[in-house]
N, C-alpha and C positions, 0 to 999 in steps of 0.2 A: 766812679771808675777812674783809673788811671790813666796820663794820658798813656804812656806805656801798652796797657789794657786793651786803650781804645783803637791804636796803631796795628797791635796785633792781632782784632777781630776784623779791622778794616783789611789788611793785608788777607785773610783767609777766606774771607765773603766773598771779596775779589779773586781769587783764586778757585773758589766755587763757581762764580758766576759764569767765567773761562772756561772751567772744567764744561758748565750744561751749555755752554755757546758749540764745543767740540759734537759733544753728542747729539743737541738738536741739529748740526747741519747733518750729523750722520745718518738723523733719521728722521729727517726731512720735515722737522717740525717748526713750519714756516706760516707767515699770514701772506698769502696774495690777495692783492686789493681788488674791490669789484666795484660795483657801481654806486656801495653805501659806504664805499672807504673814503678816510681823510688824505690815504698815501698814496703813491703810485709806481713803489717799491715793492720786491717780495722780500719780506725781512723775516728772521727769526721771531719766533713766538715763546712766551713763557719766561722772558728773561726775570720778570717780579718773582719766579720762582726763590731769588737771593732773600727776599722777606721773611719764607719759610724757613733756608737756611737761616737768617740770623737769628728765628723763633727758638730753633732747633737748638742753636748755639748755647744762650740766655737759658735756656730750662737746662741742658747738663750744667752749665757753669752755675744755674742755682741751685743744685742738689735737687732735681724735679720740682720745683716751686709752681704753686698753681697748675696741679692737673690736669682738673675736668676741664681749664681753659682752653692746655694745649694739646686735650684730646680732641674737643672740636675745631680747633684752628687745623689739625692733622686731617680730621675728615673734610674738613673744607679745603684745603689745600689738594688732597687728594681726588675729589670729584672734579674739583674747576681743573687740576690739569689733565687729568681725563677727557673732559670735555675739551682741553684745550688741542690731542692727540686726534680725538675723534668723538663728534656730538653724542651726547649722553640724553637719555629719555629726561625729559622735564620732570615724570613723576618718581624719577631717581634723584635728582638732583634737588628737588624739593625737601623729600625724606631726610637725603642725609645735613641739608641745610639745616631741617628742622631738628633733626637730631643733635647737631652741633650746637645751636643754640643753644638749647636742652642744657649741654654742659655748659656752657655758659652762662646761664640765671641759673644752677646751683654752683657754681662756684661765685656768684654776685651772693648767694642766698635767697634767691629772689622767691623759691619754693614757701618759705618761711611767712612772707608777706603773703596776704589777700591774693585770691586767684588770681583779680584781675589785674594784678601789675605784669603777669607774667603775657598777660593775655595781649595787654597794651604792650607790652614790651617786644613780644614778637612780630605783631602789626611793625612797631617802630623800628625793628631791628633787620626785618626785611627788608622793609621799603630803603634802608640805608646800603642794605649789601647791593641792590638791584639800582640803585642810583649811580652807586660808586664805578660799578662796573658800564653802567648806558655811560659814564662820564669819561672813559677811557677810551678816546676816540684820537687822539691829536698825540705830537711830542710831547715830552714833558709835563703833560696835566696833572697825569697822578703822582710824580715825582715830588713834581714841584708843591702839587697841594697836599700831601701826605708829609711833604716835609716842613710846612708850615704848621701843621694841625701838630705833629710831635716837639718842635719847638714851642710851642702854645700850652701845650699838656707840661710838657718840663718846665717851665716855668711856673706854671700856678703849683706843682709838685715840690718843687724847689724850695720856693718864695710863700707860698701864701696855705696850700694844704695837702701834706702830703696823702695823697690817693693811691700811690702805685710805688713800684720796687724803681727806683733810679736808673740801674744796671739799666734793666727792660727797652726804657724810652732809650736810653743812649744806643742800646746794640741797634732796634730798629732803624731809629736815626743813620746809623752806619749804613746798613744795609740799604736805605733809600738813597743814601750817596753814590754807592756802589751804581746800585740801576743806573744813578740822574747821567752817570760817566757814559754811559751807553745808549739812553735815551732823548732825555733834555740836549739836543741838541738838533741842528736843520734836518742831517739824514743820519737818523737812527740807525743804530747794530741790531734794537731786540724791542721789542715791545712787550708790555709788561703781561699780557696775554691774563684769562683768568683767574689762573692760579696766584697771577699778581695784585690782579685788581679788586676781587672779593675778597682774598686772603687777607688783603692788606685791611680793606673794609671793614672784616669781621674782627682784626685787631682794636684799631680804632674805637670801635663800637665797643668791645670789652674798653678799653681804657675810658672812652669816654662814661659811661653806665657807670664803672668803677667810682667816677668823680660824682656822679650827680646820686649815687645811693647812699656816698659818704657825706657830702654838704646836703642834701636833699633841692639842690638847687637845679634847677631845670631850665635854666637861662645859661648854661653852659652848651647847648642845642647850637647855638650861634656861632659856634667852631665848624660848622659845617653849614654855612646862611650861603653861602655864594655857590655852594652844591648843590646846595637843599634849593635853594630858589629858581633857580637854574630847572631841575629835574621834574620840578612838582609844575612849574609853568607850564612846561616842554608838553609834559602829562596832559593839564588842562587847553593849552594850543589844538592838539594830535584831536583830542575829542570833541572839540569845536569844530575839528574838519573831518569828520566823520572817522578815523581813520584806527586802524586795528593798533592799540599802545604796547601788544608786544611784538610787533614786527620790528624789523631792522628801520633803520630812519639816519638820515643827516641834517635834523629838524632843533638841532640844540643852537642855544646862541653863539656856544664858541665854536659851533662847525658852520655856523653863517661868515662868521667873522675869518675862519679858516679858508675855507671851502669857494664862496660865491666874492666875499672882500678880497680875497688872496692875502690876509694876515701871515705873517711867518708864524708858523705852530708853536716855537718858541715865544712870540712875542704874546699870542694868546694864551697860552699856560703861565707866561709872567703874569699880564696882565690880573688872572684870578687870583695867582696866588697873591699879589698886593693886594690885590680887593680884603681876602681874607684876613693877611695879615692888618690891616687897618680895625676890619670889625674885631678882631681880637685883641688886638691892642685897648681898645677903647671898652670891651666886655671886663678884660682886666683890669682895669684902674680906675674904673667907677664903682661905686659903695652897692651894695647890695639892693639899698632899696630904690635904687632909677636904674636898675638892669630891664625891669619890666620893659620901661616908656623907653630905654634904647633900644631894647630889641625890636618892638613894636617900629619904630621909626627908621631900623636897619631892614626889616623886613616889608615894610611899605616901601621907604624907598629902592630897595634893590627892582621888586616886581614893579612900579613905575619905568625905571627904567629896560626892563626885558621885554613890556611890551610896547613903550615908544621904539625900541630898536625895531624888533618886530614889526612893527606899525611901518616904520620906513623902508626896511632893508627884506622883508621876509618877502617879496615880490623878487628878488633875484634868485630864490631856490631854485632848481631847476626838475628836482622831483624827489 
């Protein structure tokens, strides 16, 4: 893209973004904090909604490119802000997940291969949407780690293999700038609410699948280690203390770190996204065949360290 191109989808995203900050105050589509929030603001909700827009954007500017993509990305965008307006039944919001998927592994092709890729694929493709989303608790986390993971995908696009349409990653890329103007900062205008947080997730996850069906490489997993480890801890912590894993919680590291340390939310959303950009740096530039024992070694060490923190600091929770 141009820079030209790029100026003029930024300029419009933003002007989108304005446009649904007018309407959600009009109709009151706000988060008030309660006693499992990181904030103690009532701020608007839904401002990740500019994600969808920039989806939106990218598919007319590509002559509809990739459908059955942005038919699921559409249905998923559409239940999470539903939910986001007012709670939707779980076994609504399941269906049309599961249904979005659906379009998603045939538009991978995934149909084509052995049942059970799609089978593992699903398991994996959830547990990523539901992470993304428990992970959107603070300023700037999903901003910031969303906009590390699409500089990480453009560059191996770029440089090493192309997986995806260029356009795609840059418009996203935009549109996560757009939010980070409103978010990543001490006291937020809009939180990215679900429409932002799964939507953006369920992109992701197509881009990412995209790359590891074309390389067949599965050490590209590690674009999401500091989320992934994070989440899946968190998981196994909650169940060592007896405690129901889908309830609400403020039991993640970086709401220890927020919450009970009094970190600035900005400095812990920094914080991850360095971690990330590090193990990506280092997944990119080593040879194929010692990605294994990095990974291995990125992944030990991170849970090392989440449960020394733990270990020290998880006695300040307060519930």
């Amino acid at each position: 893209m141009s820079l030209f191109a790029c100026l003029l989808v930024f300029v419009v995203l933003l002007l989108l973004e304005l446009g649904y900050f007018k309407l959600a105050d009009r109709f009151n589509i706000i988060d008030k904090p309660n006693q499992r929030s990181s904030h103690m603001r009532i701020t608007l909700r839904g401002g990740g909604i500019v994600f969808y827009f920039g989806l939106l954007l990218y598919f007319i500017w590509s002559g509809f490119a990739q459908p059955w993509f942005f038919a699921g990305a559409s249905l998923i965008a559409a239940i999470s802000f539903a939910d986001d307006i007012k709670p939707q039944s779980s076994k609504l919001r399941l269906l049309v997940h599961f249904t979005a998927m659906g379009f998603m592994f045939y538009q991978w092709g995934l149909f084509a291969m052995p049942w059970y890729y799609a089978v593992l694929a699903l398991i994996f493709c959830t547990g990523i949407l539901n992470a993304y989303n428990f992970m959107d608790g603070i300023n700037g986390i999903t901003g910031g780690y969303s906009s590390v993971l699409l500089v990480a995908l453009w560059y191996i696009n770029q440089f090493q293999v192309a997986f995806a349409d260029e356009a795609l990653l840059v418009v996203l890329f935009l549109a996560v700038m757009v939010f980070n103007l409103f978010n990543f900062r001490k006291k937020a205008k809009c939180f990215a609410g679900d429409v932002g947080a799964i939507t953006m997730a369920f992109v992701l996850v197509y881009l990412l699948g995209q790359l590891i069906v074309v390389t067949q490489d599965l050490s590209y997993i590690l674009l999401l280690a500091v989320y992934g480890v994070d989440s899946i801890m968190t998981i196994v912590h909650r169940l060592r203390l007896g405690e129901n894993i889908f309830e609400p919680h403020r039991k993640h590291l970086y709401q220890i770190l927020a919450n009970e340390l009094k970190w600035p939310h900005v400095g812990v959303s920094a914080l991850y996204a360095v971690l990330q950009v590090l193990i990506s740096f280092g997944l990119i530039l080593l040879p194929l065949d010692v990605r294994l024992w990095y990974g291995l070694v990125v992944l030990v060490a991170l849970t090392f360290v989440y449960w020394g923190f733990m270990g020290r600091y998880f006695g300040l929770h307060k519930g």
